[in-house]
C-alpha positions in Angstrom: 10.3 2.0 -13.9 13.4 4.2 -14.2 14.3 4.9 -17.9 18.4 4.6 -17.6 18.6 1.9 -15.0 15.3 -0.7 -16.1 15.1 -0.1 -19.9 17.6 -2.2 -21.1 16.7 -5.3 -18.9 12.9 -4.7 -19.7 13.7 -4.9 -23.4 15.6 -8.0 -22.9 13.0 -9.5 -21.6 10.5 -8.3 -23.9 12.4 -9.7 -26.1 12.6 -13.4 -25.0 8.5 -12.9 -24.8 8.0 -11.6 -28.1 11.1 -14.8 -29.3 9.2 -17.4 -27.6 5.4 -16.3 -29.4 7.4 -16.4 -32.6 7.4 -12.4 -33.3 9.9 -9.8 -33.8 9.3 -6.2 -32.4 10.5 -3.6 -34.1 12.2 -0.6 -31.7 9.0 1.7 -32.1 7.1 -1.3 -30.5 9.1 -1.9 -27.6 9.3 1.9 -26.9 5.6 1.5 -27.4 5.3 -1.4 -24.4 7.8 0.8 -22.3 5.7 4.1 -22.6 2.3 1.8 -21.5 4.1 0.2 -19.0 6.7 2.6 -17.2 4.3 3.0 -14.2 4.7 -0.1 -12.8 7.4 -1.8 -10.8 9.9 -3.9 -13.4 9.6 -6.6 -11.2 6.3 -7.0 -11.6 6.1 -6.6 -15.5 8.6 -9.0 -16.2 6.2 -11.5 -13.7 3.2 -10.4 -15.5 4.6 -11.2 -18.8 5.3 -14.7 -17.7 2.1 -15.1 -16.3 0.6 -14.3 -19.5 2.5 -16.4 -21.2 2.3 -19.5 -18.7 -1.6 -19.1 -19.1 -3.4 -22.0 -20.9 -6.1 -19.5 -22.1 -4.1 -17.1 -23.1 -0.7 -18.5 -23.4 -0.4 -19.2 -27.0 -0.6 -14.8 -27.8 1.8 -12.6 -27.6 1.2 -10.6 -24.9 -0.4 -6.7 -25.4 0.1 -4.0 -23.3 -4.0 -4.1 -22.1 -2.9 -7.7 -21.1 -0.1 -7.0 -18.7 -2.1 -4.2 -16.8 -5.0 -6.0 -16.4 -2.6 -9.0 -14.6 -0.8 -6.2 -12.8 -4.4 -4.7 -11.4 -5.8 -8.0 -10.5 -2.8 -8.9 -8.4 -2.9 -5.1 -6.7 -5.9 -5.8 -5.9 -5.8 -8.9 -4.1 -3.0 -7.4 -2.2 -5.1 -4.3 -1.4 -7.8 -7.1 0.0 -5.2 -9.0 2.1 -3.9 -5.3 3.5 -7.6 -4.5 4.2 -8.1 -8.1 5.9 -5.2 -7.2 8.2 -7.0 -3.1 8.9 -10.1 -4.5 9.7 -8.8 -7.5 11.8 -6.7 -5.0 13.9 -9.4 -2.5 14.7 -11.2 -5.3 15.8 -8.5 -7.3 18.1 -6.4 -4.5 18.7 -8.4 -1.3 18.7 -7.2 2.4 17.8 -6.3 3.3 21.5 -2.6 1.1 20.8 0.0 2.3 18.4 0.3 0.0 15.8 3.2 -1.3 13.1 1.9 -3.0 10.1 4.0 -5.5 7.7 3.1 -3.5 4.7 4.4 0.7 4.2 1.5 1.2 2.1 -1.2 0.7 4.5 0.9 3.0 6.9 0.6 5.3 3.9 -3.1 4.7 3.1 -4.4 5.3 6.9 -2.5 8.4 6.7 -4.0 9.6 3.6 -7.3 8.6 5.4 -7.0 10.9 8.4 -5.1 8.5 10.6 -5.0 5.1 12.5 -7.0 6.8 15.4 -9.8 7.7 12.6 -10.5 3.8 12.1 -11.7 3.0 15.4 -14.6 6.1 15.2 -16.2 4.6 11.8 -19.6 2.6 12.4 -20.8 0.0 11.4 -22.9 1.6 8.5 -19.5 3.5 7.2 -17.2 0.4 7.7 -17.9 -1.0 3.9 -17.3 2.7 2.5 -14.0 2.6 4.3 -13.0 -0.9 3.4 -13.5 0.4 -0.5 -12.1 3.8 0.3 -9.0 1.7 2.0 -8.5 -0.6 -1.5 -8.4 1.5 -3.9 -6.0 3.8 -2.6 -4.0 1.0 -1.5 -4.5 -0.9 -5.4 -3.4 2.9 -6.6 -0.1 3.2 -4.6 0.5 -0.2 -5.6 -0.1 0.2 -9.5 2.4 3.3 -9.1 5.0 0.8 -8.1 6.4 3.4 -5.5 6.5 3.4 -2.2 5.7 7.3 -0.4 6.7 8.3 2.5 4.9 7.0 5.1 5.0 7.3 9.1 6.9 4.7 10.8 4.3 4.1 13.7 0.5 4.3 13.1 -0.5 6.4 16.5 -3.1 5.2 19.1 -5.7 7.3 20.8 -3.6 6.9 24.4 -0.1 7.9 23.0 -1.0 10.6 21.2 -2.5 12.1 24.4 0.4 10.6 26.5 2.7 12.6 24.0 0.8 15.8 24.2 0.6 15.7 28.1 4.6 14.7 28.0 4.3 11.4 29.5 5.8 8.3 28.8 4.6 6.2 25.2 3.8 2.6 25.3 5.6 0.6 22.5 3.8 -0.2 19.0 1.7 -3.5 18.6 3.3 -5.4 14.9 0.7 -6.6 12.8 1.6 -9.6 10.7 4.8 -10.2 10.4 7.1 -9.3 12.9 10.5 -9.1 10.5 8.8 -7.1 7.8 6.8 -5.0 10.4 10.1 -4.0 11.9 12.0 -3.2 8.4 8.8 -1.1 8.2 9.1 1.2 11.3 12.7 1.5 10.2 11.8 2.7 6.6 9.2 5.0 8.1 9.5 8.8 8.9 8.5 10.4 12.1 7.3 13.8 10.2 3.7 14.5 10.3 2.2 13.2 7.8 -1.5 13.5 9.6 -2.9 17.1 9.2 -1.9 18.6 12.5 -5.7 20.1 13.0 -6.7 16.2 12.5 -4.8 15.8 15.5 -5.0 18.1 17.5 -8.7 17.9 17.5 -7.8 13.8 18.5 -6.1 15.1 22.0 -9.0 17.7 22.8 -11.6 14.9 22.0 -10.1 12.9 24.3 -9.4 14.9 27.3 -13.0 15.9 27.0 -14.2 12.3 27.3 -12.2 11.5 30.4 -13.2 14.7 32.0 -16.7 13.8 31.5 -16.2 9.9 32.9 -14.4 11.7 35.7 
């Protein structure tokens, strides 16, 4: 959260909270909630405040700060499973030899960060479960930071990146999920190289070795 623009709405509704559990919090407190809380998107405070306080278990308590996180961490991390449902489902149905555009920035982000989309489809089976953790929690991190990095626009295949090294023609990207959000993706995305360029390279050189050797 940014201090100027979100403090004022976050201490109105902190303040409706702390009004509807009967308390009154004093300006030291609600600095208090804003310094434990200024990580996370606004958005999603304010909806884990009401969560809190539309739970039957919990409902009747005026929300601490311990109790927003831990809402705000189990819903990251149900999102980081449904973005690893979609990884795993694409490696599988779609391989790492296509380009590929997910609905989500942060998985484009999270690949990345993990050596890139062509490094996926050369895990087996006895690393695929260290990846799939690997995969959440870097994706539940990004996502408790409430900020989006820069992240590439296109997740690149095995053929295009040796098309583009060998100057030939690319194929277009396959969209995972949804196709609206996958495109508003590829249009938030940067084309700098965000994959180490050794990591890369050595991609292109692996692969002209293996079709030399099948011819």
């Amino acid at each position: 959260m940014n201090f100027n623009q979100d403090f004022d709405q976050f201490q109105a509704t902190l303040t409706v909270i702390a009004d509807y559990h009967g308390k009154s919090l004093s300006e030291g407190v609600q600095m208090l909630y804003w310094r434990g809380l200024e990580q996370y998107d606004l958005a999603a405070v304010e909806n884990a405040l009401w969560e809190h306080s539309r739970n039957p278990d919990t409902g009747q308590y005026m929300p601490k700060i311990a109790d927003v996180v831990r809402h705000l961490q189990g819903r990251t991390l149900d999102q980081a499973s449904i973005a690893w449902s979609k990884v795993d489902t694409a490696v599988r149905q779609v391989g790492t030899y296509a380009d590929v555009v997910f609905d989500d920035p942060l998985i484009h982000r999270v690949i990345a960060d993990m050596g890139g989309w062509f490094r996926f489809g050369q895990k087996t089976d006895d690393e695929w479960p260290f990846t799939a953790n690997e995969f959440r929690t870097r994706h539940q991190g990004y996502r408790i930071r409430g900020d989006v990095p820069p992240y590439p626009r296109v997740l690149i295949g095995i053929i295009n990146a040796h098309n583009a090294s060998e100057g030939f023609k690319t194929n277009p990207p396959v969209l995972i999920g949804n196709d609206l959000r996958a495109r508003q993706v590829m249009q938030g995305g940067t084309d700098e190289q965000l994959i180490p360029m050794r990591v890369a390279h050595g991609l292109v050189i692996d692969l002209t070795a293996r079709r030399a050797e099948a011819a």
